[in-house]
ROBAGU-48292 format. One record per residue (C-alpha): residue number from 1; x, y, z. Coordinates in Angstrom, 2 decimals, always signed. Last residue first. Example, Ala and Ser with C-alpha at 12.3 -4.5 7.8 and 13.67 -1.06 7.14 Angstrom:
% residues 2
(2,(+13.67,-1.06,+7.14))
(1,(+12.30,-4.50,+7.80))
% end
This chain:
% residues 456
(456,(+26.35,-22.73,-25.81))
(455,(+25.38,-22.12,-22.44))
(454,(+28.09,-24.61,-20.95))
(453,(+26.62,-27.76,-18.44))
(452,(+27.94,-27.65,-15.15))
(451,(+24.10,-28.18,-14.05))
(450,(+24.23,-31.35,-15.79))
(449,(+21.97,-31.45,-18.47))
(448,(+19.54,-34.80,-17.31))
(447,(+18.42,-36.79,-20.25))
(446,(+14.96,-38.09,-21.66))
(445,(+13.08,-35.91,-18.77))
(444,(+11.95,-33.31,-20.93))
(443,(+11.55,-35.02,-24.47))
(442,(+13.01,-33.76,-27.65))
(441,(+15.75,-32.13,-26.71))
(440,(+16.11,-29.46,-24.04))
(439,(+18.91,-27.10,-25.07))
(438,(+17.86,-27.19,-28.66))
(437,(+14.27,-26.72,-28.01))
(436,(+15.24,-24.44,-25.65))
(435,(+17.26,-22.42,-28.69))
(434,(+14.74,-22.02,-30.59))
(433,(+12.15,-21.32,-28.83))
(432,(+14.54,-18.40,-27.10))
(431,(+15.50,-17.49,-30.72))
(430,(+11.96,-16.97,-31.21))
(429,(+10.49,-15.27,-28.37))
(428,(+13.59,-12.76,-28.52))
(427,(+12.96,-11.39,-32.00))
(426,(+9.44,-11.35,-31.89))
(425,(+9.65,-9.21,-28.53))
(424,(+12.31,-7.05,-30.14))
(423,(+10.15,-6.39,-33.28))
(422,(+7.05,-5.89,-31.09))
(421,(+8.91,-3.27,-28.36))
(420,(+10.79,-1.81,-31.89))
(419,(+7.46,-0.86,-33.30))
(418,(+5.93,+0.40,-29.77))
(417,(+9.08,+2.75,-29.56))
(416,(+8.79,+4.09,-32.89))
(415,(+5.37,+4.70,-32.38))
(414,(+5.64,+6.28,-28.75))
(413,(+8.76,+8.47,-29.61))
(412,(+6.48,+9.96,-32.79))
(411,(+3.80,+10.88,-30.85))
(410,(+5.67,+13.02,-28.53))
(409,(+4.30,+13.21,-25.21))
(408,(+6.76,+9.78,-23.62))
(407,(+6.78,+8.33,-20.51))
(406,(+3.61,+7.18,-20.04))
(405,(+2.47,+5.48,-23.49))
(404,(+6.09,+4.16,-23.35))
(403,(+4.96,+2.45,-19.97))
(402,(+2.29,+0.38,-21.00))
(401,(+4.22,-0.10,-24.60))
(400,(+6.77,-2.44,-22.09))
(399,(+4.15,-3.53,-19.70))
(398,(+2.46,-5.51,-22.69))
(397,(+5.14,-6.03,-24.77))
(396,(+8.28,-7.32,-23.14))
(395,(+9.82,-10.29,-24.68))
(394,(+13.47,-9.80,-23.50))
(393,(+12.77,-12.41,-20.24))
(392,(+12.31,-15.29,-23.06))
(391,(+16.13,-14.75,-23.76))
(390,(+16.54,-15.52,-19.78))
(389,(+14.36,-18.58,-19.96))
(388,(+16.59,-19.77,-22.73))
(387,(+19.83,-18.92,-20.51))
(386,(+18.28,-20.44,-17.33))
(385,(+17.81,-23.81,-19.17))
(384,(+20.93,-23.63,-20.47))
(383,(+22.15,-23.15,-16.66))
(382,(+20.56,-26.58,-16.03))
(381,(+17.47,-26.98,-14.27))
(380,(+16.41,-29.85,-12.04))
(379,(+18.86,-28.90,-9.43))
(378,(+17.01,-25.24,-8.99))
(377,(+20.15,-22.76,-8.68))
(376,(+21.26,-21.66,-5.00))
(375,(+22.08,-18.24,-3.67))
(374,(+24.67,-16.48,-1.77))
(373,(+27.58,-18.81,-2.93))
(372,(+29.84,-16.66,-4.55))
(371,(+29.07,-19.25,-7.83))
(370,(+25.35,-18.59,-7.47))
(369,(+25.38,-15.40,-7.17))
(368,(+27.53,-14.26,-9.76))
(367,(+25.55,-17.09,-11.86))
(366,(+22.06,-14.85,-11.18))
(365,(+23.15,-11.66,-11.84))
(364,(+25.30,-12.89,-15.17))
(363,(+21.86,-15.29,-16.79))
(362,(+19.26,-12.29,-15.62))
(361,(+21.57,-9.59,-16.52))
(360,(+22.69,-10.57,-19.89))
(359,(+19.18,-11.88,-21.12))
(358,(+17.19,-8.57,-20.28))
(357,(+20.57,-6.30,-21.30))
(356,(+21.22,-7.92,-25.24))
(355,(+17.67,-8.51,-26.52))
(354,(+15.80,-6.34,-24.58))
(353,(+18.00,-3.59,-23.06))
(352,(+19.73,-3.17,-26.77))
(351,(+16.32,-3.25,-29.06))
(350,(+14.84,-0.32,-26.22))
(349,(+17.72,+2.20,-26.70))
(348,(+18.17,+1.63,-30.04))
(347,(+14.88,+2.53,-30.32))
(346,(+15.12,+6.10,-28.09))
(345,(+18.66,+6.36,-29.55))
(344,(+17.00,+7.12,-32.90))
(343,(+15.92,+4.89,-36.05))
(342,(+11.93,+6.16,-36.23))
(341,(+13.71,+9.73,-37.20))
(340,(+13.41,+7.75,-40.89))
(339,(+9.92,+8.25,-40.97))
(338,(+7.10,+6.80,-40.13))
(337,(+3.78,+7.17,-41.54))
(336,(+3.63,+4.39,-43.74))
(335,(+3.97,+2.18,-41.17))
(334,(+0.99,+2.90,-39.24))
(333,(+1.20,+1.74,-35.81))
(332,(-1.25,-0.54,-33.69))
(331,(-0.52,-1.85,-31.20))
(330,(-2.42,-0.04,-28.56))
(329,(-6.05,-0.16,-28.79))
(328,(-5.98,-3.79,-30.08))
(327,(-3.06,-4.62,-27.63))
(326,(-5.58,-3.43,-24.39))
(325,(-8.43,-5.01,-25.94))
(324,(-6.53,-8.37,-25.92))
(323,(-4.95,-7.46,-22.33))
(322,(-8.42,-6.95,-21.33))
(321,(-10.46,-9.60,-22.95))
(320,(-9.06,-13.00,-23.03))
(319,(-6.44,-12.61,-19.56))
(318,(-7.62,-10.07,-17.66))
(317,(-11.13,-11.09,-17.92))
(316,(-10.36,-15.32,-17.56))
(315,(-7.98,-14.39,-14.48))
(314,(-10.99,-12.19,-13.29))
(313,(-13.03,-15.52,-11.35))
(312,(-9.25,-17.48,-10.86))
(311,(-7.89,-14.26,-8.63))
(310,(-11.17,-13.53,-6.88))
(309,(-11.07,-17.39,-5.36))
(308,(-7.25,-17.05,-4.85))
(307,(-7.40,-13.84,-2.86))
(306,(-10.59,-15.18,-1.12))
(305,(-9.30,-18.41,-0.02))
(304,(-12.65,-21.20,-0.08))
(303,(-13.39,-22.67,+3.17))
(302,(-15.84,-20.36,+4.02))
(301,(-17.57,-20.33,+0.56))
(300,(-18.53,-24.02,+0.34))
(299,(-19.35,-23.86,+4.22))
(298,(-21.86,-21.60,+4.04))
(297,(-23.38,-23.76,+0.59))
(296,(-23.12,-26.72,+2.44))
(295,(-25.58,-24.71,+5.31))
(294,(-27.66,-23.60,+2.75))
(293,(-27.97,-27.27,+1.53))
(292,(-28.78,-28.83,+4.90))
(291,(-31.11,-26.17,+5.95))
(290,(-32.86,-27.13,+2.26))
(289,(-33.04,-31.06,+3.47))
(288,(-34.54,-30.06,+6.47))
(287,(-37.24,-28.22,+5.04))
(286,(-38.01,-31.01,+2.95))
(285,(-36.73,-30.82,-0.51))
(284,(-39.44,-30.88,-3.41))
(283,(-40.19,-33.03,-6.57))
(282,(-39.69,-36.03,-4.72))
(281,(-38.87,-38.57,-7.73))
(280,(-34.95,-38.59,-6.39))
(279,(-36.27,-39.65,-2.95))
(278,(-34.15,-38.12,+0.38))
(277,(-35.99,-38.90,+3.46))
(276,(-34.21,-36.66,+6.28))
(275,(-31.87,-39.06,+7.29))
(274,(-29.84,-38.50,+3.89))
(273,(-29.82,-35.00,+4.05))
(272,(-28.49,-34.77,+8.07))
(271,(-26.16,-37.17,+6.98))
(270,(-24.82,-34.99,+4.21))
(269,(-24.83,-32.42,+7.02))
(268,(-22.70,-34.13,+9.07))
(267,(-20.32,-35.54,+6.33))
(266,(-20.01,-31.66,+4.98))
(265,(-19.66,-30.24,+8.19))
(264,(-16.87,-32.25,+8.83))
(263,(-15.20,-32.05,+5.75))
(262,(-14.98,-28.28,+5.99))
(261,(-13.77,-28.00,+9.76))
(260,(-10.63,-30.50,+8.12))
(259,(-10.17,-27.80,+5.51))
(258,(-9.92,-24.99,+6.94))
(257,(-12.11,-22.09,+7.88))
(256,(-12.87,-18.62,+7.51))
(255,(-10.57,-18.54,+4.60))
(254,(-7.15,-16.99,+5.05))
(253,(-5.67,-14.80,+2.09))
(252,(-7.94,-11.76,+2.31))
(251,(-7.99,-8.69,-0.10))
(250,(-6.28,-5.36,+1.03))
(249,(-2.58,-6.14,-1.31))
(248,(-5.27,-6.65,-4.27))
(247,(-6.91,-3.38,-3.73))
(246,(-3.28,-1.75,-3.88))
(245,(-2.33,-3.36,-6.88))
(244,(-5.76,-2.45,-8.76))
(243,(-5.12,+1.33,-7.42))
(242,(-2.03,+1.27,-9.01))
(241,(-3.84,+1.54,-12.53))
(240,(-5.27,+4.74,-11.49))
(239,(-1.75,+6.43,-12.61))
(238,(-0.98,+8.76,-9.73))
(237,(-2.36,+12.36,-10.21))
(236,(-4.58,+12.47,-7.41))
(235,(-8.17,+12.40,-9.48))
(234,(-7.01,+9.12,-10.84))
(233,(-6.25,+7.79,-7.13))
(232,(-9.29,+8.76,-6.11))
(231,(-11.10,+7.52,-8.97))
(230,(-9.37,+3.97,-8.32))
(229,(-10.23,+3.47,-4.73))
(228,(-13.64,+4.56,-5.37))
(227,(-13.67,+1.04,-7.75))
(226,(-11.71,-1.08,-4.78))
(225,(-14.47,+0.51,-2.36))
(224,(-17.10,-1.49,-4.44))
(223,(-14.59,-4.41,-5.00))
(222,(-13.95,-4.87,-1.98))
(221,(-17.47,-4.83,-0.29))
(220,(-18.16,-7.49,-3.29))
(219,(-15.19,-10.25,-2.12))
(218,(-17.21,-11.25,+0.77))
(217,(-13.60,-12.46,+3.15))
(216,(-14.80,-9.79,+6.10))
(215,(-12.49,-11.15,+9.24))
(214,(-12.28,-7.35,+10.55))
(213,(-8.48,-6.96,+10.02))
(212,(-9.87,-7.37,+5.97))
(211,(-12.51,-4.63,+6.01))
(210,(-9.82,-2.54,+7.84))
(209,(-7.60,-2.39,+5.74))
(208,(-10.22,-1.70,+2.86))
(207,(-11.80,+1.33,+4.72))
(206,(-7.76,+2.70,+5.03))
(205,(-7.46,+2.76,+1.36))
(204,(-10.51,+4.33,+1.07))
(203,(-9.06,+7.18,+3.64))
(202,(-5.48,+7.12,+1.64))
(201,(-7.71,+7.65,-1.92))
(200,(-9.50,+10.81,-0.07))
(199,(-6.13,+11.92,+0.87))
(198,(-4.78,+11.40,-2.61))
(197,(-7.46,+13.41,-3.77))
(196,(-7.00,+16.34,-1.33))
(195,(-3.19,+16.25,-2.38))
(194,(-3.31,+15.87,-5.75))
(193,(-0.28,+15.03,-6.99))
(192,(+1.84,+16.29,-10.39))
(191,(+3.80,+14.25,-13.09))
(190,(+3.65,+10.20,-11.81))
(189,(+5.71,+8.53,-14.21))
(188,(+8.56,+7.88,-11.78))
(187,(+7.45,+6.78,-8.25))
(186,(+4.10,+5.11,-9.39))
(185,(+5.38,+3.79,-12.47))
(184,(+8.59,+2.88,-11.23))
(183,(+7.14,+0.64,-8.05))
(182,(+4.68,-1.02,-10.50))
(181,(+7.28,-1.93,-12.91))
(180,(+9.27,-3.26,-10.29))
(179,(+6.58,-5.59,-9.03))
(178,(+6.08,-6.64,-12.25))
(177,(+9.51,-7.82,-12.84))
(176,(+9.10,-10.18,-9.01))
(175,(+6.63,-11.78,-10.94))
(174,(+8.07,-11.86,-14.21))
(173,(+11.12,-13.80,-12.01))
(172,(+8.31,-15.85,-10.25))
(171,(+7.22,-17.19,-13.50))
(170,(+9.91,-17.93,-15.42))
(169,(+11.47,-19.76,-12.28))
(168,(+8.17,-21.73,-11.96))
(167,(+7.99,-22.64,-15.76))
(166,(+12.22,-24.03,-15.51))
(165,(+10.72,-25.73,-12.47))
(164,(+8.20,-27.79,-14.45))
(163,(+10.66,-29.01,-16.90))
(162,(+10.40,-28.08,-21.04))
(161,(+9.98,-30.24,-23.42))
(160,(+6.67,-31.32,-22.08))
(159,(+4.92,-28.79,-24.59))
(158,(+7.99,-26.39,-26.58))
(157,(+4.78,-24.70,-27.96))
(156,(+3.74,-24.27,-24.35))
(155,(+6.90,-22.05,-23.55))
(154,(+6.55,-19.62,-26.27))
(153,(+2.92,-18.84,-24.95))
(152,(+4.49,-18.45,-21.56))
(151,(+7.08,-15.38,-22.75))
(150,(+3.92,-14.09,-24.60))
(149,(+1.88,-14.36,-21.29))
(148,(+4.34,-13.57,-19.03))
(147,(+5.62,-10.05,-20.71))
(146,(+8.60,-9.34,-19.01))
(145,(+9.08,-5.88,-17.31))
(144,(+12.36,-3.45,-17.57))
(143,(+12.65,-2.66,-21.12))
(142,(+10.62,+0.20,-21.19))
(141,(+11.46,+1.43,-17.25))
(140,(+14.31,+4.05,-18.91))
(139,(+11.82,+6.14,-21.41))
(138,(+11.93,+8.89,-19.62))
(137,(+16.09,+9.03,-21.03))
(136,(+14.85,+11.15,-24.29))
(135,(+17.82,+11.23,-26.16))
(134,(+21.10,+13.27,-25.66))
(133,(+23.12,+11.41,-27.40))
(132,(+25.47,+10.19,-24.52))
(131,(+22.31,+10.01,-22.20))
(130,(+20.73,+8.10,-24.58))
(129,(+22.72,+4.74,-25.11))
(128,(+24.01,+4.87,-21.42))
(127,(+20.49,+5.05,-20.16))
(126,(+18.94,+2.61,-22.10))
(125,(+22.07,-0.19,-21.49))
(124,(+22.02,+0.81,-17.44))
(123,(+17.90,+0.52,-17.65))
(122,(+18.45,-2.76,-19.32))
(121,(+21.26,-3.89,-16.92))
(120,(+18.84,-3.08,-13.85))
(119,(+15.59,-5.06,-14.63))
(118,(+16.86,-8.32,-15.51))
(117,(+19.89,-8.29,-12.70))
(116,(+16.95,-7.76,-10.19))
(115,(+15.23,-10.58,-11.80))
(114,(+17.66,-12.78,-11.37))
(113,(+18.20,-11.88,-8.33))
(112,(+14.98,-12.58,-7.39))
(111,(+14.36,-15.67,-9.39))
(110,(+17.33,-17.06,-7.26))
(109,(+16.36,-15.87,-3.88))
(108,(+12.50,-16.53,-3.49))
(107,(+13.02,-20.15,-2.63))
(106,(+15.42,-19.67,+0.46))
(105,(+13.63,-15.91,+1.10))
(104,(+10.64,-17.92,+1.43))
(103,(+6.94,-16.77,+0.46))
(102,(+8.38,-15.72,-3.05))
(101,(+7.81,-19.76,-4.83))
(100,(+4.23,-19.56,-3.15))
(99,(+2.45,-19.23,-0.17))
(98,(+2.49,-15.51,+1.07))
(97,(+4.83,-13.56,-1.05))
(96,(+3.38,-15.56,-4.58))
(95,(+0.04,-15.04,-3.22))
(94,(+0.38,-11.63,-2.47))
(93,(+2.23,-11.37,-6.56))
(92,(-0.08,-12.91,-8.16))
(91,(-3.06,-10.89,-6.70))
(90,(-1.17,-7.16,-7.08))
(89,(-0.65,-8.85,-11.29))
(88,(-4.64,-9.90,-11.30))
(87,(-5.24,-6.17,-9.55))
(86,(-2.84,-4.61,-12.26))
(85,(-4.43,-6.68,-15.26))
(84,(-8.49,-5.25,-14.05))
(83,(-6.49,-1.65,-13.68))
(82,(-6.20,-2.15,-17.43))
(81,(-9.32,-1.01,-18.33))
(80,(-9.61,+1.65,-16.48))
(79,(-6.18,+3.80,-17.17))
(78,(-5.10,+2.22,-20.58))
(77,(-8.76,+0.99,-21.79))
(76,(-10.34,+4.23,-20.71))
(75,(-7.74,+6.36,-22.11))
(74,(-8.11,+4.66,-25.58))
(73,(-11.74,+4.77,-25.25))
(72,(-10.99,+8.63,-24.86))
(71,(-11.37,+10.24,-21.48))
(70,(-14.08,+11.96,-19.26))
(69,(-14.37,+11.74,-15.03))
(68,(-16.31,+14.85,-13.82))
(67,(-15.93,+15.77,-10.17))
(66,(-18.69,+18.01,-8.94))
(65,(-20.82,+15.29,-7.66))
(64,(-19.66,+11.98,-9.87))
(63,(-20.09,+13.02,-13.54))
(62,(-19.20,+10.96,-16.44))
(61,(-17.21,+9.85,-19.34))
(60,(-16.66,+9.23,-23.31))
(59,(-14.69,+10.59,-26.07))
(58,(-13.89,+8.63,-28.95))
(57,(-10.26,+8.70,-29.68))
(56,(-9.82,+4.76,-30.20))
(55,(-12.43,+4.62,-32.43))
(54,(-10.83,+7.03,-34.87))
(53,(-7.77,+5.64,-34.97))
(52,(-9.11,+2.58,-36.56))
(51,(-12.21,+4.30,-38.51))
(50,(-8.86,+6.65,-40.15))
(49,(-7.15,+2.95,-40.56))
(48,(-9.83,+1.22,-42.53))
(47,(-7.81,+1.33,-46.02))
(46,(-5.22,-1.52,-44.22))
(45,(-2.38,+0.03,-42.31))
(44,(-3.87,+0.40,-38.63))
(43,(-5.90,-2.25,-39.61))
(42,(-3.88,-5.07,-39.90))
(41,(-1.20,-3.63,-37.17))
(40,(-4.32,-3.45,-34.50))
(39,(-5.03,-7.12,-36.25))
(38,(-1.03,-8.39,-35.13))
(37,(-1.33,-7.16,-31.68))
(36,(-4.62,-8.72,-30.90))
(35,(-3.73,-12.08,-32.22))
(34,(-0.56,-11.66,-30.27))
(33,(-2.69,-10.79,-27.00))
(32,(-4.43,-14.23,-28.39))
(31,(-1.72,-16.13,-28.32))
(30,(-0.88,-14.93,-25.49))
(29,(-3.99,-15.55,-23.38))
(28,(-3.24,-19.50,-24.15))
(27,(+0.14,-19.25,-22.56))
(26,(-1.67,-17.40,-19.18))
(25,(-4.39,-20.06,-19.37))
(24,(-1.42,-23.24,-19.42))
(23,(+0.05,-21.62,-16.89))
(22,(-2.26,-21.32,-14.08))
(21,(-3.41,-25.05,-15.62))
(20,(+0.29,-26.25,-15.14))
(19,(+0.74,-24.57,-11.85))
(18,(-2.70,-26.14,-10.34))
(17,(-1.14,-30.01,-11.44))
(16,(+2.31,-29.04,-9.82))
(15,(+0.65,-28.23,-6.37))
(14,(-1.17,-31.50,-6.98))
(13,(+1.54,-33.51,-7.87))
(12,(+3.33,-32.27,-4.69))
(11,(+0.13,-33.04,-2.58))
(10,(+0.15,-36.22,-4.05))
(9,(+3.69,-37.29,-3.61))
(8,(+3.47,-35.95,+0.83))
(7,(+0.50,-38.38,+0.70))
(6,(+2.66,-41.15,-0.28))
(5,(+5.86,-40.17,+1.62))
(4,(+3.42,-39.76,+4.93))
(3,(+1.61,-43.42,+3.90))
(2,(+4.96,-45.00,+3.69))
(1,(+6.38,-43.68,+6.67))
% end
């Protein structure tokens, strides 16, 4: 029993180890998507700004057959660019359904709801702001979606402050956000369809099924159909970012084989090596000795889970160049040009579902629940936990401008929406600092809240 509770300990601290670096690289990434953020600002008011705007509305494309594909870098950043975060986000969230914190509905229930209650009181505070002044109510899925990164970044300041569960309920609750966000934009901000071309993207769709009900776990065969995948879907109408989600719900989660097969071939091939006459000063391998290594190799990649092997290799893209690029091209607003139409019920809209809706209906969905019974809280969080994590739910940039870009033609809507995204995001990562460190003292584990505990 001893040795069962022992190795049962290490396989927890394992699973806890791999969330800590998954979270660690998403907390890094946003400090540098602020980085990003704050330099577009830089220049988009410094003496460079025409060369700013400029860049961004370069033209650039090409010619597949009789289709021609041409945007401005900005374009190509938004609708290419991006699709690189949407198949990371499709990636997180199969693995999330399949193995982790979603894969139950006994562990997926509380970060559900509270996610559910994060994404509708927004929209009801948006809505109820602008349909009684007659504002623009496209803009309703703004402050849906929680940034992880930023929210993250916030999170690693506090260091060891904060418990490992409070991370894993941030994390499957922007999960279960990005989901949504996904769902709207392709339901919501998609303005006219294709029909040939969504028929061509249904057929590639198909080819990808049925690459992964054939056993193939290559990840290349993927990709290549994963990039036809996304003209198709760009030629139908549908934003060609959704083409990254559906690539990601196609790739593999089983390797070829598991982990006991693996260890066996590598002690009988090891064997095989060492019987063959290894000698360090032999500048060659014997024949045998190279079957040996080819066959290590074979197994190093069967055993290996595709989803999770292509998730860590564009992790490091999505994370340090894309979403970077992404704020570069998109953050950046030129204060001087705004007027005072900036305050209108389109802002006011946005500031009231981020920092009053996103907090409200994560901590009131999720406490309903809790105290009727349907779901449970985490016992090694406290409900001030949940309230801190719940502030950290209002910071919303990346998907948040995403989907102003959409929703809204006029120029003017998407700058004053973008400024009050950022000053609503700044606002809410810092009180929710603020008051965590507060809630959690100076050392995570120095004294249990109990989960009675008041918010305030």
């Amino acid at each position: 029993m001893k040795q069962i509770d022992s190795k049962r300990d290490k396989t927890k601290s394992h699973v806890f180890v791999v969330i800590e670096n998954f979270l660690a690289k998403e907390a890094y990434s946003g400090f540098l998507l602020f980085g990003a953020a704050l330099l577009a600002m830089i220049l988009a008011n410094s003496p460079w700004s025409d060369s700013y705007f400029d860049l961004w509305h370069t033209s650039g494309g090409l010619s597949i057959g009789d289709h021609k594909l041409e945007m401005d870098l900005s374009h190509w950043v938004n609708d290419g660019l991006m699709a690189i975060f949407f198949l990371l986000i499709g990636l997180e969230i199969k693995r999330e359904l399949v193995v982790g914190e979603l894969s139950t509905l006994r562990k997926a229930a509380f970060p559900l709801v509270g996610a559910l209650g994060g994404m509708l009181v927004p929209v009801l505070f948006y809505l109820l702001v602008n349909r009684q002044s007659g504002g623009d109510i496209s803009g309703f899925g703004i402050p849906m979606a929680t940034d992880i990164a930023f929210a993250l970044g916030v999170l690693l300041l506090l260091g060891n402050r904060i418990p490992s569960a409070l991370k894993v309920f941030l994390v499957s609750l922007a999960v279960v956000d990005d989901l949504g966000a996904i769902i709207l934009i392709a339901v919501f901000y998609t303005s006219s369809l294709d029909l040939a071309a969504l028929g061509y993207a249904g057929i590639t769709l198909v080819g990808l099924i049925m690459l992964n009900r054939t056993g193939i776990n290559e990840i290349l065969p993927y990709l290549v159909l994963g990039i036809v995948l996304w003209f198709w879907v760009w030629e139908s109408g549908i934003h060609p970012t959704i083409a990254g989600v559906l690539l990601a719900i196609t790739i593999p989660v089983r390797a070829r084989i598991d982990s006991n097969r693996f260890l066996d071939i590598c002690r009988g091939e090891l064997n095989s090596f060492d019987r063959s006459g290894f000698n360090r000063k032999d500048m060659l391998l014997t024949s045998e000795q190279q079957d040996s290594l080819e066959k290590l190799e074979d197994a190093y990649e069967a055993v290996q889970n595709p989803l999770v092997r292509l998730e860590h290799r564009i992790h490091p893209i999505s994370a340090f160049i894309a979403m970077p690029i992404f704020a570069l091209a998109n953050a950046g607003v030129q204060i001087s040009g705004l007027s005072s139409s900036v305050f209108n019920s389109v802002s006011l809209g946005i500031v009231l579902g981020l920092v009053v809706g996103k907090p409200l209906g994560i901590v009131g969905a999720t406490y309903f629940a809790a105290r009727m019974g349907w779901v449970q809280k985490p016992a090694a969080i406290s409900w001030k936990h949940i309230f801190g994590a719940a502030m950290l739910g209002g910071v919303g940039f990346t998907m948040s401008i995403f989907i102003a870009y959409l929703a809204f033609e006029d120029a003017d809507l998407v700058s004053s929406a973008k400024i009050f995204i950022l000053a609503s995001s700044l606002i809410m990562g810092i009180i929710g600092a603020l008051y965590l460190l507060r809630a959690c003292g100076r050392k995570q584990g120095s004294s249990k809240l109990p989960d009675t505990s008041p918010l305030l």
